[in-house]
C-alpha positions in Angstrom: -29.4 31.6 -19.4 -28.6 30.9 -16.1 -31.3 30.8 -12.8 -29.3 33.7 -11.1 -29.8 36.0 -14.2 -32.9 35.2 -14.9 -34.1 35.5 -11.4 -32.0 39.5 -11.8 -34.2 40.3 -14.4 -37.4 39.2 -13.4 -36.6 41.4 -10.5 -36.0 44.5 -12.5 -39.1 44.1 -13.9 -40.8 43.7 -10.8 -39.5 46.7 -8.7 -38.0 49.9 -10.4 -34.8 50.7 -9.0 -33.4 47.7 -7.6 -30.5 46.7 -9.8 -27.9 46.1 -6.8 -27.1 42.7 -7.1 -25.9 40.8 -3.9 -22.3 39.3 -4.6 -22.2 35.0 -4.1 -20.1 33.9 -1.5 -17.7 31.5 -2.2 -17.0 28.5 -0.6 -13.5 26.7 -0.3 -12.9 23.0 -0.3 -9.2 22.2 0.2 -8.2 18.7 -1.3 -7.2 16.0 1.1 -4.1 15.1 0.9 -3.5 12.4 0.2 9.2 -5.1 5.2 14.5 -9.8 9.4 18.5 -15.0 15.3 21.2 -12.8 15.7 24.0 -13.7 13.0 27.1 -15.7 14.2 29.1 -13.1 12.2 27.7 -10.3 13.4 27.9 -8.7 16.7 25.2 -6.9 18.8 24.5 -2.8 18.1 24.5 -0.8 21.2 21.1 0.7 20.6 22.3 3.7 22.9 25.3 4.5 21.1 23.4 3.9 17.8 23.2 7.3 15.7 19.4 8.3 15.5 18.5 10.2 12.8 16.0 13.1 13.3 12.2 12.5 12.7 10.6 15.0 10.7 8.7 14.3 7.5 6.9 16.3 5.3 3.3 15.6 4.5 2.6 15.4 0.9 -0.4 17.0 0.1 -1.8 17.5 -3.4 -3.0 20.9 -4.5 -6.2 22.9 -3.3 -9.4 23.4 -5.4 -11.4 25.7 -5.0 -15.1 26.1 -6.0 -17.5 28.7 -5.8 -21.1 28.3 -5.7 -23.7 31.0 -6.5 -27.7 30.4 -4.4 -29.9 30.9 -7.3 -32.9 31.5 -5.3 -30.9 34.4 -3.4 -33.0 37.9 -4.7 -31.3 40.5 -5.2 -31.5 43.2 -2.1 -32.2 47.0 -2.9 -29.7 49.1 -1.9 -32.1 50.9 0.3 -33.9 50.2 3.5 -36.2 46.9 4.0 -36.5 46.3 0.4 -38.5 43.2 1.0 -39.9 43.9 4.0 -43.9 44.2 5.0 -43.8 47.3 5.2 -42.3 48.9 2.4 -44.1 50.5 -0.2 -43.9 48.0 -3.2 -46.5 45.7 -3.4 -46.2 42.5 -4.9 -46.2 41.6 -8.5 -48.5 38.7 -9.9 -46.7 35.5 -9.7 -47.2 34.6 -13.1 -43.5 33.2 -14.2 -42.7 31.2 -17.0 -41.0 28.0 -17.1 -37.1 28.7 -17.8 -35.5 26.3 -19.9 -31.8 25.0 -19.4 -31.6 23.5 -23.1 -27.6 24.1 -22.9 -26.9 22.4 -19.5 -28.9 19.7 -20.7 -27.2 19.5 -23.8 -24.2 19.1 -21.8 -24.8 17.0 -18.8 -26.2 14.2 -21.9 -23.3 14.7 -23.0 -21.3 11.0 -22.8 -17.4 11.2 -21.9 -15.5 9.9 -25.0 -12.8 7.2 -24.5 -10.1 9.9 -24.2 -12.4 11.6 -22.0 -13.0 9.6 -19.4 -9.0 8.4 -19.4 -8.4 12.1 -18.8 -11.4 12.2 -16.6 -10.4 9.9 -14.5 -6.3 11.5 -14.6 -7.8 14.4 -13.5 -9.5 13.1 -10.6 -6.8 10.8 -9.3 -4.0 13.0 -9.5 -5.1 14.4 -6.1 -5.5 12.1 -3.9 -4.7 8.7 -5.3 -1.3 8.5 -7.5 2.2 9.5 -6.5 4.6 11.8 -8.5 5.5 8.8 -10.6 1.8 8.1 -12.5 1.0 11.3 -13.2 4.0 13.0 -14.5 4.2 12.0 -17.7 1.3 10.7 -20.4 3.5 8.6 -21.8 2.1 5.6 -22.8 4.7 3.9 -24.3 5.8 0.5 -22.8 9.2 1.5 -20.7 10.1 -2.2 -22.5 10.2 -0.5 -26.3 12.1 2.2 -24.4 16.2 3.1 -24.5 17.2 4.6 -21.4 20.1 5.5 -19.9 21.6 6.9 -16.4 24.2 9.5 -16.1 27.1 7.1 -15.7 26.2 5.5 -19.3 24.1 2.0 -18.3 21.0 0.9 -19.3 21.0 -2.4 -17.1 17.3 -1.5 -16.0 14.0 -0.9 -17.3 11.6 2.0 -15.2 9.2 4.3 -16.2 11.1 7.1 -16.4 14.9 7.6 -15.5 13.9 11.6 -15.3 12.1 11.2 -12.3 15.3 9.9 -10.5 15.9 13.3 -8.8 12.1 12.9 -6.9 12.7 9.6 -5.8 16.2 10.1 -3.9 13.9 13.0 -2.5 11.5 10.4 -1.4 14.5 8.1 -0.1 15.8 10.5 2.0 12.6 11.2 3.9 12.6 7.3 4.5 16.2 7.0 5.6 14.9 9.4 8.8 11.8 6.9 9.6 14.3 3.8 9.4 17.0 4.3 11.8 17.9 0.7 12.4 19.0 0.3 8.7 20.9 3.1 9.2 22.4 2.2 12.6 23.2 -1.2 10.8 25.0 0.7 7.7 26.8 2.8 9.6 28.2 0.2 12.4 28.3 -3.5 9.4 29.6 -1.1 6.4 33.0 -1.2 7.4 33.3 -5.1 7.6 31.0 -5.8 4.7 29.5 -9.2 5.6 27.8 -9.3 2.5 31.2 -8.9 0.4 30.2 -11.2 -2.3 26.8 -12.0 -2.1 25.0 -11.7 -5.2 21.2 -11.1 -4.3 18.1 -10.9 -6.7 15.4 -9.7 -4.7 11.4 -8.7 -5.5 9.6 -7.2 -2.8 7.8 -3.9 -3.4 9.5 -1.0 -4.8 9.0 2.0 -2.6 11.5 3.9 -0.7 11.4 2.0 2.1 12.6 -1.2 0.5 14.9 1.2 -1.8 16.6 1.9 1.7 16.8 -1.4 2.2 18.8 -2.1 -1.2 21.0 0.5 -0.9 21.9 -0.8 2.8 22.4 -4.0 1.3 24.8 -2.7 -0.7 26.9 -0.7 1.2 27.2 -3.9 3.2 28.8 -5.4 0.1 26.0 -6.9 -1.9 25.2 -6.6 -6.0 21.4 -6.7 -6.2 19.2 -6.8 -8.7 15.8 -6.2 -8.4 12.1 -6.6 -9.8 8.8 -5.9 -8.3 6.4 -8.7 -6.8 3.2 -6.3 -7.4 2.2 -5.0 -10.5 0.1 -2.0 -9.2 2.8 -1.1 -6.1 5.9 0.3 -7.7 6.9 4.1 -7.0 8.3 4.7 -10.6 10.4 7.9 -9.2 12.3 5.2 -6.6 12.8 2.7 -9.3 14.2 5.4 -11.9 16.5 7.0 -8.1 17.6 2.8 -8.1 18.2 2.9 -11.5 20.0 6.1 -11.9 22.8 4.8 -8.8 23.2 1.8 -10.1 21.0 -0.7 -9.0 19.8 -3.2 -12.2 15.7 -2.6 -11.4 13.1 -3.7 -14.2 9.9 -2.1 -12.4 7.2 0.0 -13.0 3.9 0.7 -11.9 1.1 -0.8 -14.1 2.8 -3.5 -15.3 0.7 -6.3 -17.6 1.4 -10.1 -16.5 3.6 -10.5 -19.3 5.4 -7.5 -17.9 5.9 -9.1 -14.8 7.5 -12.4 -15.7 10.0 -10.2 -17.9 11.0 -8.1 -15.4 11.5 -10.9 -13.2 14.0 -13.4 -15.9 15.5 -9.9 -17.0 16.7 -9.9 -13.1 18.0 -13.4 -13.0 18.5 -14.7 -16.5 21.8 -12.0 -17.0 25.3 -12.9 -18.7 28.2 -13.4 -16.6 26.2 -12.8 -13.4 24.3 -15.4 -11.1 22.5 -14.9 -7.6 23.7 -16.7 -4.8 21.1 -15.5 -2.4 17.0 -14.7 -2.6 15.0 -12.3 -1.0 11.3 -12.5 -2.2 7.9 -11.8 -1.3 5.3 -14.1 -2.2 7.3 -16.7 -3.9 6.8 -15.5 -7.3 10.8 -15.3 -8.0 11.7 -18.3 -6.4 8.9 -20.2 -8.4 10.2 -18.5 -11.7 13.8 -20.1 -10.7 12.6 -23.5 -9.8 10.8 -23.3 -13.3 13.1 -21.8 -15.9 16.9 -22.2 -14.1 16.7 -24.9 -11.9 20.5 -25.3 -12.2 20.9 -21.6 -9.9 20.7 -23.9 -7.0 23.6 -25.2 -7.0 25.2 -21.9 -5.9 22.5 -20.0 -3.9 23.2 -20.0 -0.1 19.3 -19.6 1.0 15.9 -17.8 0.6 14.4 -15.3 2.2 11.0 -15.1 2.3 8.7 -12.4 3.8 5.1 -13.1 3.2 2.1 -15.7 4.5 1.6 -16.6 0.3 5.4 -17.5 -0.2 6.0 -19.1 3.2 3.3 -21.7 2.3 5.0 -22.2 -0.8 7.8 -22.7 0.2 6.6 -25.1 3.5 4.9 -26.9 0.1 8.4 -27.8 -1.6 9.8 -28.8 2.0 7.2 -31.1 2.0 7.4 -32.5 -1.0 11.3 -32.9 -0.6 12.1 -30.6 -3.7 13.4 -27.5 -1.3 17.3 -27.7 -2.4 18.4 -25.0 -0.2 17.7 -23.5 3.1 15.2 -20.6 4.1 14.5 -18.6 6.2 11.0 -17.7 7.1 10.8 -14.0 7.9 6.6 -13.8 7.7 6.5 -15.7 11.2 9.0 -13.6 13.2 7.8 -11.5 16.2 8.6 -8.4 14.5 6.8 -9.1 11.4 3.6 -10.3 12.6 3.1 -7.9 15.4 4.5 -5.0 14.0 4.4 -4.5 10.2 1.3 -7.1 9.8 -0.7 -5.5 13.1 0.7 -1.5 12.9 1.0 -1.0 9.5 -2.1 -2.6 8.7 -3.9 -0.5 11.4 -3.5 2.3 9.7 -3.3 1.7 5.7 -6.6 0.1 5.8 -8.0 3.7 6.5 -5.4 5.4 4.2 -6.1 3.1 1.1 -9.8 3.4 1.2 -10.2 7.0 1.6 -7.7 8.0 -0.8 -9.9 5.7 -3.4 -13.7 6.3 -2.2 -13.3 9.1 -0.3 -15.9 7.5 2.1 -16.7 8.4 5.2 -16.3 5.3 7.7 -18.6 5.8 10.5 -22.1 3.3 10.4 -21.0 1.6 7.3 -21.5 -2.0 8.0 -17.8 -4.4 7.3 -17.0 -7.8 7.0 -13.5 -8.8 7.5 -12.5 -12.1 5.8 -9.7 -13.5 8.4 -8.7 -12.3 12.3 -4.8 -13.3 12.1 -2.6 -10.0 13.2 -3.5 -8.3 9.4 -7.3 -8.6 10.2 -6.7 -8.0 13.8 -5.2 -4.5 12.7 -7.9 -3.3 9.9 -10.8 -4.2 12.7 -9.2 -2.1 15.6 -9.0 0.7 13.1 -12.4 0.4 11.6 -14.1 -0.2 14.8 -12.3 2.8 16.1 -14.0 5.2 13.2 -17.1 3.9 14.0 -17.8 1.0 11.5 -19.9 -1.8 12.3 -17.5 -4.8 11.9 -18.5 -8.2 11.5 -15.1 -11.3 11.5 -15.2 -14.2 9.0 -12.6 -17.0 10.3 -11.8 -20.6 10.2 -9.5 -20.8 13.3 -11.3 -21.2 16.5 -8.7 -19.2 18.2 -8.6 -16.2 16.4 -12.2 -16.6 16.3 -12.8 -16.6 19.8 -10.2 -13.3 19.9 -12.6 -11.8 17.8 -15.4 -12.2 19.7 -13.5 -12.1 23.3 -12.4 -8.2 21.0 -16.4 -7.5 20.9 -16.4 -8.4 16.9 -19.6 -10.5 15.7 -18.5 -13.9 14.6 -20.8 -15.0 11.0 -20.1 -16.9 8.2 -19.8 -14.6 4.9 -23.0 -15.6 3.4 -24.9 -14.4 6.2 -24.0 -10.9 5.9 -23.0 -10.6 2.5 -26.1 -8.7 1.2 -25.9 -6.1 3.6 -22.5 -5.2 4.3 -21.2 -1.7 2.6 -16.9 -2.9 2.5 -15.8 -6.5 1.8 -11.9 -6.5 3.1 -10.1 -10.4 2.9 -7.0 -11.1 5.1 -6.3 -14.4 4.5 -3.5 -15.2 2.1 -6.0 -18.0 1.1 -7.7 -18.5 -2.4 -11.4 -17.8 -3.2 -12.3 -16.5 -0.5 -14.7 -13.9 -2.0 -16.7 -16.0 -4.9 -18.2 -14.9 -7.6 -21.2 -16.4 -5.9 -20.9 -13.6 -2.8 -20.0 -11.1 -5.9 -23.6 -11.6 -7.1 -25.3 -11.1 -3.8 -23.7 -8.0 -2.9 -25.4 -5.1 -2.6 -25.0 -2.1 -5.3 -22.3 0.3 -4.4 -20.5 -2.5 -2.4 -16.5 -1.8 -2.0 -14.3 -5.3 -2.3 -10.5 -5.0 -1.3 -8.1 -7.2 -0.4 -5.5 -6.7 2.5 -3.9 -10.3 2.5 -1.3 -10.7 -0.7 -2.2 -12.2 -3.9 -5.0 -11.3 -5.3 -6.4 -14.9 -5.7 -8.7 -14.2 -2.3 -11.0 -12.3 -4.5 -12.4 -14.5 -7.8 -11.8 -11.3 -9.4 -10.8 -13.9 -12.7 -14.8 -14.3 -12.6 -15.7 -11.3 -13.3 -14.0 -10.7 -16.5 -17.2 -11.6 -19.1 -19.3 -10.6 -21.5 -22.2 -9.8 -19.7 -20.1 -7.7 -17.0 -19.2 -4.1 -17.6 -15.8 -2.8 -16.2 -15.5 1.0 -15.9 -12.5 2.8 -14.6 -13.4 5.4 -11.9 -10.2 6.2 -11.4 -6.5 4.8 -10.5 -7.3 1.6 -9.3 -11.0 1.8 -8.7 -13.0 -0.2 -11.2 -17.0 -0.5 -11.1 -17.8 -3.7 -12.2 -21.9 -3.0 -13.7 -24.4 -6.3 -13.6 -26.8 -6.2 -16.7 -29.5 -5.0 -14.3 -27.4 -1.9 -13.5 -25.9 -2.9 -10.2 -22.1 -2.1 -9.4 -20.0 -3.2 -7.1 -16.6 -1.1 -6.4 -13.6 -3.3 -7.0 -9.7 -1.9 -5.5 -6.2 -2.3 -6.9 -8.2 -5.6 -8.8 -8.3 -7.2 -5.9 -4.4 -6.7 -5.2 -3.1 -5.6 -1.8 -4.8 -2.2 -1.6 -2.5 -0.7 0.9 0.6 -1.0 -1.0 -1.4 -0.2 -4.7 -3.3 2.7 -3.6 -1.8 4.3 -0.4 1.2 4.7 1.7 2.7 2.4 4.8 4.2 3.9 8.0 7.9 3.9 7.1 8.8 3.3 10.8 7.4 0.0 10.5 8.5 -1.1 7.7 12.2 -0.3 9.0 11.2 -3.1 11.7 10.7 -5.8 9.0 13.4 -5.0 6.4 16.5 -4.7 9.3 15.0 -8.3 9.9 15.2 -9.2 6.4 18.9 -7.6 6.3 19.8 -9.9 9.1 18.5 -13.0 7.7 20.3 -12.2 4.6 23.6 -12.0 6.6 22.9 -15.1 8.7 22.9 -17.3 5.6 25.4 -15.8 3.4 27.9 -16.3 6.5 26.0 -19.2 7.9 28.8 -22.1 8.1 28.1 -25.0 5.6 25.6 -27.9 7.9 24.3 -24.9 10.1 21.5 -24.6 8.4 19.7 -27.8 6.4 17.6 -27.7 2.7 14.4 -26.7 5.0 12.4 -23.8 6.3 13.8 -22.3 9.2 12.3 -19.4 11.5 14.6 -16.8 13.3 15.9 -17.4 16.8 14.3 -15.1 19.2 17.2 -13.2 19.9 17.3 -11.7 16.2 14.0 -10.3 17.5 14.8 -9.0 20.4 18.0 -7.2 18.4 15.7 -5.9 15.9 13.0 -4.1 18.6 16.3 -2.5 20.3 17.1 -0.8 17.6 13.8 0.8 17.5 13.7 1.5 21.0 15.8 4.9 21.0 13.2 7.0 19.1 11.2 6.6 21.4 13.4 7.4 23.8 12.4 4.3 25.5 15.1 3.1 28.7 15.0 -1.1 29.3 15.1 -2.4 32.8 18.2 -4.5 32.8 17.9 -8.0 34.9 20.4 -8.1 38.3 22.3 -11.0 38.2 20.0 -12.4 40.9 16.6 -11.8 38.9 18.7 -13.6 36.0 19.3 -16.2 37.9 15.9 -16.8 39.7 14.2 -16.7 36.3 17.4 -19.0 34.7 18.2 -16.5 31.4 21.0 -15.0 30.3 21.1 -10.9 31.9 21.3 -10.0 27.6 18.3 -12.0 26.2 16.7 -14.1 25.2 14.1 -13.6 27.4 11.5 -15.5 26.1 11.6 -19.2 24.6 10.8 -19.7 21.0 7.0 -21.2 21.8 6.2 -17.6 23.5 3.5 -16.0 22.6 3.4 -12.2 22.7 
């Protein structure tokens, strides 16, 4: 029996006549909604004359709830004058009430989710405001490996999800193409001379529609790609099945098991009649799978490109060592990588990927930030900026003394680790988060990583007997001490912006018209340019890359005279600054 009935009756007892009941109000709660030195072979884009597409893209929201809540102490009012008032005529009744007992809601609340249960639980409650079209549009569970799939032209050279979901994902590509406009300038002006006729390029990046514009440009420059993801947790399964269904070999899907991963990635390069000649990666995983199983590929690939801090320092490693057989080209340490996609983009995931998977509120909550390079530069602005309390971790005196010169407490992770509410690691290093610091933490503690492989966090140590894992959600896992604490773990310690949010596609455009170029500069490079080492891009590549940005902004340059040129002894077109700048 419920309190608001109960509460009816007693009153009917009570005072003859009243049996008006007052209607509950209801109360609405809306659901929030929830990667590149100008080529020898290719010539300059006039920003101004460069078509700009319009700007306008459609916030995804998820669907609004809404709940209504009855007071149960609200008494029911008499439909005539001052009912309840002291000076009506109705006295009082003896408060003599007895206990009312809820024996159904408690039967219910006792009740324990089953397995299923708390699978579809936790569906239910991610659909909202953590997982894209592609994760919760099917309950399939069946490995898209033991699947046979094909597009509408007859191939099955791929392995997604769900080829079905194609039609969403060009949906989702299209919106990107309007955020990306130098990858569009660049199709539209290099498409005709096809500087990458020939080139054979296995890539594994990210799969989202931004790097599925970047693909597609690729190829309309002349490439064959193939593809495979370099996170297991970050794949859009509507793009891959859109990449899939025009053409495009991709073996990706979100959720993928280790084993998956590797697969995907020799199902890209170990194919019949068909070898790369050029490598686009992020975080070394492909290269290292090549070096390892088909060493012999060297012979005939023209150069890497890499894009992150994990795979640069890989491949710095085999340049070392003396085992790097071909050149590369180091895309990570560019201008407009670091201070744009590492500084921007980061600025605002951070916020995006731990709301959409605690839907906590950010202002007091004490936060340690493992690393101040540009990445941890960009989450502190933004949580400062919300009103966090922000404490820096870092090895470098420089970026340390940035921190603190930024107004960021400078402490060594151990000193604040049992009182900090969010643990975020920027690094790119290993261990950075032990399973020592795991222990101390406080209960309710949120652990992310923002760097790229998810070695920063020992998340390896917390897979044992005596710790309990329990899925909250998509990619929120409490991980339960035997004394009942719990710590919240994201994306398993993967990059949480890229697992369990969005990134600004503007920026990204920045970072993968870099990569385009770099792609285009070694494929065409002439044999002895370039050496078997580890290269970064000339400045003017980055000052080519920003101009094509500039128009939608409509930003205007100051051009140099010829006298101010030759005062400050540059060329009147760039490049202004020498390579050791430091912007």
């Amino acid at each position: 029996m419920s309190v608001q009935v109960a509460t009816v009756k007693m009153a009917d007892m009570e005072l003859k006549g009243v049996n008006s009941e007052r209607p509950s109000e209801g109360l609405s709660l809306p659901a929030i909604p929830a990667v590149p030195a100008i080529p020898a072979s290719v010539s300059p884009i006039d920003p101004e004359s460069s078509p700009i597409p319009a700007l306008s893209q459609p916030m995804k929201g998820a669907p609004a709830s809404a709940m209504k809540r009855t007071d149960p102490t609200q008494r029911p009012k008499d439909g005539g004058d001052d009912a309840g008032s002291p000076e009506g005529a109705v006295s009082e009744a003896p408060r003599t009430v007895k206990k009312i007992q809820f024996a159904d809601q408690k039967r219910e609340f006792n009740k324990r989710p089953t397995k299923i249960g708390r699978r579809s639980l936790s569906r239910s409650i991610s659909q909202s405001s953590t997982d894209s079209y592609s994760s919760d549009s099917s309950d399939d569970e069946t490995s898209p490996r033991d699947k046979q799939q094909k597009n509408s032209k007859g191939s099955s050279d791929f392995c997604v999800k769900n080829i079905k979901q194609a039609e969403f994902g060009r949906r989702e590509i299209e919106i990107a193409e309007q955020e990306m406009p130098a990858l569009m300038a660049l199709r539209k002006r290099a498409q005709g001379e096809k500087p990458l006729a020939g080139a054979k390029i296995v890539g594994c990046t990210h799969i989202t529609a931004q790097t599925a514009v970047l693909i597609e440009t690729l190829g309309a420059l002349g490439a064959q790609c193939r593809w495979a993801a370099c996170n297991i947790y970050s794949t859009l399964n509507e793009v891959a099945a859109a990449l899939a269904e025009s053409g495009v070999p991709v073996f990706s899907w979100k959720g993928e098991s280790e084993d998956d991963f590797w697969w995907c990635i020799d199902r890209c390069v170990n194919v019949e009649g068909w070898q790369p000649n050029m490598i686009l990666d992020d975080g070394g995983d492909l290269t290292h799978w090549i070096y390892k199983k088909y060493p012999n590929m060297f012979k005939k690939i023209k150069g890497i490109v890499e894009e992150s801090v994990t795979g640069v320092h890989r491949l710095y490693q085999l340049s070392k060592a003396g085992k790097l057989c071909v050149p590369a080209m180091n895309v990570n340490d560019s201008v407009t990588k670091q201070k744009f996609d590492n500084l921007y983009c980061c600025r605002e995931s951070i916020l995006d990927g731990l709301k959409r998977t605690t839907d906590m509120m950010f202002g007091g909550k004490q936060v340690v930030v493992c690393g101040y390079g540009e990445v941890g530069k960009g989450c502190c602005a933004a949580l400062k900026a919300m009103g966090s309390i922000v404490y820096v971790t870092e090895i470098d005196p420089i970026c340390a003394l940035q921190a603190c010169m930024d107004g960021f407490r400078l402490v060594k992770l151990n000193e604040v680790i049992r009182q900090v509410d969010i643990v975020i690691t920027c690094t790119g290093n290993k261990n950075v988060v032990t399973r020592e610091h795991l222990d101390r933490m406080k209960n309710g503690c949120i652990v992310c990583n923002m760097g790229h492989s998810n070695t920063e966090i020992d998340v390896a140590s917390l897979r044992t007997p005596e710790l309990t894992w329990e899925r909250v959600r998509s990619q929120v896992d409490h991980v339960i001490w035997p004394d009942g604490k719990r710590i919240v773990l994201l994306a398993e310690g993967r990059l949480l912006n890229l697992s369990c949010s969005t990134v600004p596609t503007f920026v990204l455009s920045i970072t993968a018209t870099t990569q385009a170029l770099a792609l285009i500069e070694l494929y065409n490079a002439p044999e002895g340019r370039y050496k078997q080492d580890v290269y970064l891009l000339p400045k003017k590549m980055d000052e080519y890359v920003a101009s094509l940005h500039l128009p939608t902004f409509d930003a205007h340059l100051t051009e140099l005279s010829d006298e101010q040129a030759k005062y400050l002894g540059l060329n009147k077109n760039g490049p202004f600054k020498p390579n050791y700048y430091r912007y």
